[in-house]
N, C-alpha and C positions, 0 to 999 in steps of 0.2 A: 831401214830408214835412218838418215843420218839426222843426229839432234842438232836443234838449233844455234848453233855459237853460244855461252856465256858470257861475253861480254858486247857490250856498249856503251862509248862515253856520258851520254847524256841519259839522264832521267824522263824515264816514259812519264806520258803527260798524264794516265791514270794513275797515279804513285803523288802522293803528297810528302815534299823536300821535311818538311816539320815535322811529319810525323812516320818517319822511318826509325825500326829502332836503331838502339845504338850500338849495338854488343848484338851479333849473332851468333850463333852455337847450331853446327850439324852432327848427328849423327850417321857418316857415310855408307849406307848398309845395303847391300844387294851385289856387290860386285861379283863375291863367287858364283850369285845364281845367274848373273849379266852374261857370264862366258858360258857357264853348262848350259844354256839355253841357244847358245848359239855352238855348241859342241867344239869349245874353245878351251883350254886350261884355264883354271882359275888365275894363274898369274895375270892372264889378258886383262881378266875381268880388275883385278890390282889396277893394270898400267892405266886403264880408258881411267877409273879411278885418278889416277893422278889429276890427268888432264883436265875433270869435270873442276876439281880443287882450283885447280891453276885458275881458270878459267871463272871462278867464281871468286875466288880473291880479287882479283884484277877488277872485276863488278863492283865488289862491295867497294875498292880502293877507289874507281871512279865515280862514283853515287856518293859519299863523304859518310857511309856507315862505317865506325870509328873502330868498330874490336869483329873478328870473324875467331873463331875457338872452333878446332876439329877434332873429332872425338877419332886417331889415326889407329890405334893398337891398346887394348885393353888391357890389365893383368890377370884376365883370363884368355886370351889369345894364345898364349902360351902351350896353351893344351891343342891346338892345330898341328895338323901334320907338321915333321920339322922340314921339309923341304918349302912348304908354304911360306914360316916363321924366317928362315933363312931369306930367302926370297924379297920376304918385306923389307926385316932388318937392312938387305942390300939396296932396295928400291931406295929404304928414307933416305940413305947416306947419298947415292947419287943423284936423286932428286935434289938434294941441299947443294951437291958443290956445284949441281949443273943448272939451279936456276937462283943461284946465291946473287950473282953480280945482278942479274935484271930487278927482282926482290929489292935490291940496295938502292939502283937507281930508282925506283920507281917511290922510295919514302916507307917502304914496309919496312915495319919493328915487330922480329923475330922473338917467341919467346919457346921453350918447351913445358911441359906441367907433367909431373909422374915419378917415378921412379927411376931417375935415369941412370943410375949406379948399375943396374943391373941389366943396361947395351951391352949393344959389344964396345971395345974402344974406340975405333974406326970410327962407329957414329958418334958417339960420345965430343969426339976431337969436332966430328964436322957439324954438332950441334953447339957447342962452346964459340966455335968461330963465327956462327951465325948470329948467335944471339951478340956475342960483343960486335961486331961488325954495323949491327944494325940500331943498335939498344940507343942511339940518340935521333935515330929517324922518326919527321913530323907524320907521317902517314898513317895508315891503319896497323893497329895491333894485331897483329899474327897469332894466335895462340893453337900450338899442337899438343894435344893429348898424346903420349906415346907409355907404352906402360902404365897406364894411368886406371885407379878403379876407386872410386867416391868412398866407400866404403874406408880401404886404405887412407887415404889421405884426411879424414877425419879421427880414424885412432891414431895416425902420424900427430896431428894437431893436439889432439887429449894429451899426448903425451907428453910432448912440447909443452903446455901449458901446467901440465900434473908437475912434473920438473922443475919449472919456477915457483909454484907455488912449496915444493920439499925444501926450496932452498933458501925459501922468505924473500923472495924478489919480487914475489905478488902472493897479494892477497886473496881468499873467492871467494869474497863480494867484488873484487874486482872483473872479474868476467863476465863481459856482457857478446855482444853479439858481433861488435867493431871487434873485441880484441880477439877474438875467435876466425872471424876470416882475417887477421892481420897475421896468422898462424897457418892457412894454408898456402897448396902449391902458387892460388893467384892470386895469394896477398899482391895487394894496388891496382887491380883491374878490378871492375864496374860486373855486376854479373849480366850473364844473357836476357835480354827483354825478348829474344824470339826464338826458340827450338827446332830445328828442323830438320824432322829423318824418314829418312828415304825406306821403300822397299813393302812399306804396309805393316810393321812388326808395331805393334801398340804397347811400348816402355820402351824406359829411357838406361836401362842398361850399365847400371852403377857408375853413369856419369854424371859430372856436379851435383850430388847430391841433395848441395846445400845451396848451389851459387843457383840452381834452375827451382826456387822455393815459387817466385812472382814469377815464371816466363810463360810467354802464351806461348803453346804447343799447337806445331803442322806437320801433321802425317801424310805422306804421299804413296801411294803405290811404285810411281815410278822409282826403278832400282839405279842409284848411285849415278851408274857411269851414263847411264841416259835422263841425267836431273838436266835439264836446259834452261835459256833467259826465261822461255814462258812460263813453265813452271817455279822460277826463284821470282818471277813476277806476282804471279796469282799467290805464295807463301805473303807477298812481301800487303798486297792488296789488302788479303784475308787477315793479316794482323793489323793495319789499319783500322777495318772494323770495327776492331773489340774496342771492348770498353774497358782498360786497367783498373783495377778498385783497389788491389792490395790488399783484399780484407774487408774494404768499407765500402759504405753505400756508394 
């Protein structure tokens, strides 16, 4: 069965304009088992992947939800077969050159978050070009996870901050909770109000640790490359719902 398109310009009339959040976060997960299910190589299960992305950006960018953050490549990933690793590494780069110009016309603002020293250069050059390319566009925020693991990027931040404080640039009573995310990879972006991962796996997989503290959580069974509008509809419905308290009554 083939999945339903992910996009559509207009907002379905069960979906309330006001209270969509603003910042969403997926975690893309099921793709390897998308393809062994259909006795397919895992790379397939990769590519359909792209296209679900593609294809949900483009939604989020028409509906006016401002930030979309993908969780692409973990720094545990690493440990995957290296033909897999290679594979990916290859998809991000041609993925960038080859949907950079549409990205640009359409207002999307490029960014990455991770460890990106340790790409290869190849992506490196076609992540640098994307993010300045785009970094003054009014449209949604793009944010890719690549190399990225919560865990890391909060002793990255300790350490940054331990740092200034050895040098008497800051004090610690000056550390509060502002100057600590102003310290990690998405210092200046808003964190996720909505979580969304695919595949049925129940955690969130040492990603935003910090920035996912208030986000309501949607679990779906369905695997990645078969997430469609209906189902980013019902996520989107289901966080409607709730009730945000933050803490408080």
């Amino acid at each position: 069965m083939t999945a339903e398109p992910l996009v559509t310009a207009s907002l379905p009339s069960n979906l309330d304009r006001d209270r969509l959040p603003h910042h969403v976060a997926v975690i893309m997960d099921g793709n390897g088992r998308w393809a062994q299910r259909r006795s397919l190589p895992r790379i397939m299960g990769h590519r359909r992947g792209v296209d679900t992305l593609k294809k949900l950006l483009r939604t989020c960018n028409d509906w006016g939800i401002g930030a979309l953050t993908a969780y692409a490549f973990s720094t545990e990933n690493w440990g995957r077969p290296h033909t897999e690793v290679d594979f990916l590494m290859t998809l991000f780069e041609r993925v960038l050159r080859q949907e950079l110009a549409e990205m640009d016309a359409e207002g999307v603002r490029i960014q990455f978050v991770g460890h990106l020293e340790s790409l290869p250069v190849s992506l490196q050059t076609e992540i640098d070009r994307a993010v300045q390319q785009t970094r003054d566009n009014p449209g949604i925020r793009f944010t890719v996870a690549t190399n990225y693991g919560g865990r890391q990027e909060i002793v990255q931040a300790c350490q940054a901050i331990a740092t200034q404080v050895q040098l008497g640039k800051l004090a610690p009573e000056d550390i509060d909770e502002n100057l600590f995310s102003r310290h990690l990879y998405t210092a200046g972006s808003t964190d996720p109000d909505l979580l969304i991962r695919t595949s049925g796996e129940m955690r969130i997989s040492n990603f935003l640790l910090w920035q996912l503290a208030y986000a309501e959580l949607y679990v779906t069974d369905t695997l990645w490359p078969d997430f469609d509008l209906a189902e980013f509809q019902q996520a989107l419905s289901d966080y409607q719902q709730r009730h945000r308290r933050f803490g408080k009554l």
